[in-house]
C-alpha positions in Angstrom: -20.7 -9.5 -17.2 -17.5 -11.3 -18.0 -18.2 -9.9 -21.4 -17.7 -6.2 -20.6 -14.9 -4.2 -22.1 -11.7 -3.3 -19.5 -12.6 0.4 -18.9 -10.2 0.9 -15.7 -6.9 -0.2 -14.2 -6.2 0.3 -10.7 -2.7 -0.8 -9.1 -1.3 -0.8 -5.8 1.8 1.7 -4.6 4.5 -0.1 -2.8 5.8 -3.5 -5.2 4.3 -2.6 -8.0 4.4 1.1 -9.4 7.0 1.4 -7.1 10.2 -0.8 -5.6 10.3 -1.0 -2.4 12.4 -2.5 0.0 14.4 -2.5 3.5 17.3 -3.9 5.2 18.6 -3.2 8.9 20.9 -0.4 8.1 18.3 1.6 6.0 16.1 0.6 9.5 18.6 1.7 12.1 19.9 5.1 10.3 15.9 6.1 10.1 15.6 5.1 14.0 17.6 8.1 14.8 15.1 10.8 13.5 12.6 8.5 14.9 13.9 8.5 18.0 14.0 12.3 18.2 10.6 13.1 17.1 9.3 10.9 19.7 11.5 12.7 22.5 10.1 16.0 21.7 6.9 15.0 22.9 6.8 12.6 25.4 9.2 12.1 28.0 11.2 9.0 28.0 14.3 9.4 29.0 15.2 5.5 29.3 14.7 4.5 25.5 17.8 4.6 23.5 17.9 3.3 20.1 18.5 -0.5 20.6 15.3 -0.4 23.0 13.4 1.6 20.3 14.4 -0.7 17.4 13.4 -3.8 19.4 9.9 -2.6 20.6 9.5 -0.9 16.8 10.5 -4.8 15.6 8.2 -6.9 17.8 5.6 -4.2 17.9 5.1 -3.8 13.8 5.1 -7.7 13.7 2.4 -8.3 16.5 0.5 -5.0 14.7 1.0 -7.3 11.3 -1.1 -9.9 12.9 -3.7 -7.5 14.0 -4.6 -6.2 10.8 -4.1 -9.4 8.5 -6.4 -11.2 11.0 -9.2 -8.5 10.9 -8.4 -6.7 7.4 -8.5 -3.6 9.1 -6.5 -0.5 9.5 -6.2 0.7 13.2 -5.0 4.8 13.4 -1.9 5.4 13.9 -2.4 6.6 17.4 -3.6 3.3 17.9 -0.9 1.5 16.3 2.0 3.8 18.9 0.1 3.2 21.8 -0.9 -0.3 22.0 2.0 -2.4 19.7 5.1 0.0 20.1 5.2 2.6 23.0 3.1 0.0 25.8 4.2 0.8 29.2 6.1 4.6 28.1 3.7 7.2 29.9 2.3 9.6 27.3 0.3 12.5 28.1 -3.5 12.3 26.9 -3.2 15.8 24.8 -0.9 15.4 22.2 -2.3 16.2 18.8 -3.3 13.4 16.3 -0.9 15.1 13.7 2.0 14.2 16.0 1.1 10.1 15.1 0.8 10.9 11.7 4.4 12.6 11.6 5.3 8.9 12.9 3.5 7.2 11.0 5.1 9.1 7.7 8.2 8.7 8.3 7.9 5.2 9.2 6.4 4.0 6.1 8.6 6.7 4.3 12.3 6.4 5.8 12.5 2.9 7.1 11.8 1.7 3.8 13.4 2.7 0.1 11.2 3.5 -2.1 11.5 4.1 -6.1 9.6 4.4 -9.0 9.7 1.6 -11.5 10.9 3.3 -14.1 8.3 2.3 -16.6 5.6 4.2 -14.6 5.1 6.9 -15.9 5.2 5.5 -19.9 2.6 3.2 -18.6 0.2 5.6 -17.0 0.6 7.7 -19.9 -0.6 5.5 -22.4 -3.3 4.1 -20.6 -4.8 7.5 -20.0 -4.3 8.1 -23.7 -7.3 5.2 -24.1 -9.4 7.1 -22.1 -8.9 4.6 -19.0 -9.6 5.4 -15.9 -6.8 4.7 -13.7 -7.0 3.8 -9.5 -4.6 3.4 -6.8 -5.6 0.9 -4.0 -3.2 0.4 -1.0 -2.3 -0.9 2.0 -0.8 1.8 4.5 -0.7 2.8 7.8 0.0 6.8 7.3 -2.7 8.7 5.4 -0.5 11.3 3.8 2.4 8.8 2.5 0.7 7.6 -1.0 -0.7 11.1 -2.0 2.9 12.6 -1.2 4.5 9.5 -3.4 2.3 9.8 -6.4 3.3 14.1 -5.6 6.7 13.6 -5.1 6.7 11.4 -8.3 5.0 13.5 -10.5 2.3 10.9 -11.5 -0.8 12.2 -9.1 -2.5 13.6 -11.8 -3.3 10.2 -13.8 -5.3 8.6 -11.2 -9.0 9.1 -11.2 -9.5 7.6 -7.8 -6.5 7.0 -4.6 -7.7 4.9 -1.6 -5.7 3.4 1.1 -6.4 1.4 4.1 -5.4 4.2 6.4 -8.9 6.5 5.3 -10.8 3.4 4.1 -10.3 1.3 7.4 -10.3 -1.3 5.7 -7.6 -3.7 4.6 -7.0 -5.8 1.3 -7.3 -8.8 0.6 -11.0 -8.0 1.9 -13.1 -7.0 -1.1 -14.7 -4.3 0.3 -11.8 -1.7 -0.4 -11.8 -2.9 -4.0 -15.4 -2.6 -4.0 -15.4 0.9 -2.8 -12.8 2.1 -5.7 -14.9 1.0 -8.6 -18.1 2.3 -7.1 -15.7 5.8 -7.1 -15.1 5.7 -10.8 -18.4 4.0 -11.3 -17.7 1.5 -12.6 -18.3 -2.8 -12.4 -15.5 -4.7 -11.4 -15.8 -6.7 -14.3 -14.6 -3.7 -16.2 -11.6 -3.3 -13.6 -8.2 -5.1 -13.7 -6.1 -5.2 -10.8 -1.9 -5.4 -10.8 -0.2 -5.7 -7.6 3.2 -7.8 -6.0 1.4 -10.5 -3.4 -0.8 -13.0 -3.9 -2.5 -12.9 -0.5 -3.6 -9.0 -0.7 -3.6 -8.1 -4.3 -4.9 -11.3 -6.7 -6.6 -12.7 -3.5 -8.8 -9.6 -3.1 -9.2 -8.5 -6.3 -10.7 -11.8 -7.0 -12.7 -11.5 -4.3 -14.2 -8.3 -5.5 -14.9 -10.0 -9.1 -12.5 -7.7 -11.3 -12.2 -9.1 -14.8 -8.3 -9.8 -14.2 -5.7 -10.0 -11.2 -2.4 -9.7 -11.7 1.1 -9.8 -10.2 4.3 -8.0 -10.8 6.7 -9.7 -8.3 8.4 -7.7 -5.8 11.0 -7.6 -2.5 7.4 -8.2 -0.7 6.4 -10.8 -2.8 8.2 -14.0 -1.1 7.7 -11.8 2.2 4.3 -11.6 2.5 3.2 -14.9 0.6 3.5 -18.0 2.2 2.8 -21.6 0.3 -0.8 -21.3 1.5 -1.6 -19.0 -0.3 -3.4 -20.4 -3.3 -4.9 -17.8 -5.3 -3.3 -17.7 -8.8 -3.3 -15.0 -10.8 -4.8 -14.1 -13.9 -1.0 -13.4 -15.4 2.5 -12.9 -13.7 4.4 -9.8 -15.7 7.6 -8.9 -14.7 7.4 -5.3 -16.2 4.2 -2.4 -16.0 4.9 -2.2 -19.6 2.9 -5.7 -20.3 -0.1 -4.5 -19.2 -0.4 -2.5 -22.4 -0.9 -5.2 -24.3 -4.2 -6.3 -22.3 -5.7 -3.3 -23.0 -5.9 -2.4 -27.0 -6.2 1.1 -28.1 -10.2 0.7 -28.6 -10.4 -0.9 -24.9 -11.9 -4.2 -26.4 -10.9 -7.7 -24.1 -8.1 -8.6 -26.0 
């Protein structure tokens, strides 16, 4: 198997085909839309935008060791009603679109996002080998990553897109990686993997038995890797543009 030719790349979103990174005053100037949305459908008079930002702080952070102790992806329904809006009363009928509109625009406005600006050359030329080309990544909203690759203008490379938020299921475990090469049927000794952290990306990719796992580094990088976190990747790049170079023009293992 290790023998096989590389036949598809897949790559996370955030860190890798795109920067991404916050600070408290990106945080705090997206707090006032999200404070507004929320008021338009539930009635809570007594939160302000200090008492939002603090339950929106320690909530995400106690929802971080949810997930990353189960490699799961809880709705975002869930994720409002048990880690950020406990003890708010909120009426039983509002509409699941409504936690999704959250959901959006927190992983869209309290974070900056960009394109690296070698995407697109990159994507390009690996198409151009008759690759086929995957997005795996973690997220919490299910329309963020197909508005991205959209809103981008790089949608159209990607044979496959999956994301914790429709998978349910969370890298590092191997099952999401699994599930994207079965889509583009292939093994996952055809597949490499490129993402930022070593404890989702190389760990799971690894895992799942892809040929290579590799990391670009990232603002998320030192964030969500600690100095347990052991699994070493196959190569470190610090540009999209290296990958070419793994994968010659006649897909043969370089």
């Amino acid at each position: 198997m290790s023998d096989l030719p590389i036949r598809s790349v897949l790559f996370d979103l955030g860190g890798t085909l795109e920067d991404v990174w916050f600070d408290e005053t990106i945080q705090r100037t997206a707090l006032k839309e999200f404070l507004k949305l929320l008021k338009e459908r539930i009635d809570c008079p007594d939160l302000t935008e200090e008492s939002l930002y603090t339950r929106l702080t320690k909530g995400m952070a106690h929802y971080k060791t949810w997930r990353e102790t189960r490699q799961r992806e809880m709705d975002p329904e869930g994720v409002f009603r048990t880690f950020v809006l406990e003890g708010i009363p909120i009426p039983a009928d509002i509409p699941v679109d409504f936690w999704e509109t959250l959901a959006f625009h927190y992983e869209s406005r309290f974070f900056y996002r960009e394109l690296r600006p070698e995407t697109p050359t990159v994507l390009e030329a690996l198409k151009k080998r008759s690759l086929k080309l995957g997005v795996i990544s973690n997220i919490m909203s299910r329309s963020l990553v197909p508005h991205r690759l959209k809103t981008c203008g790089i949608e159209h490379y990607f044979d496959v897109v999956l994301t914790s938020s429709t998978f349910g299921i969370r890298k590092p475990n191997p099952a999401i990686f699994l599930k994207a090469v079965e889509l583009l049927k292939m093994s996952p000794a055809e597949a490499i993997y490129i993402g930022d952290t070593l404890s989702r990306d190389v760990a799971g990719a690894r895992r799942a038995g892809f040929k290579k796992a590799i990391q670009i580094r990232s603002f998320f990088t030192s964030i969500s890797d600690s100095p347990e976190d052991r699994e070493a990747p196959d190569l470190v790049i610090q540009s999209l543009s290296e990958v070419l170079s793994l994968v010659p023009r006649n897909g043969d293992i370089p």
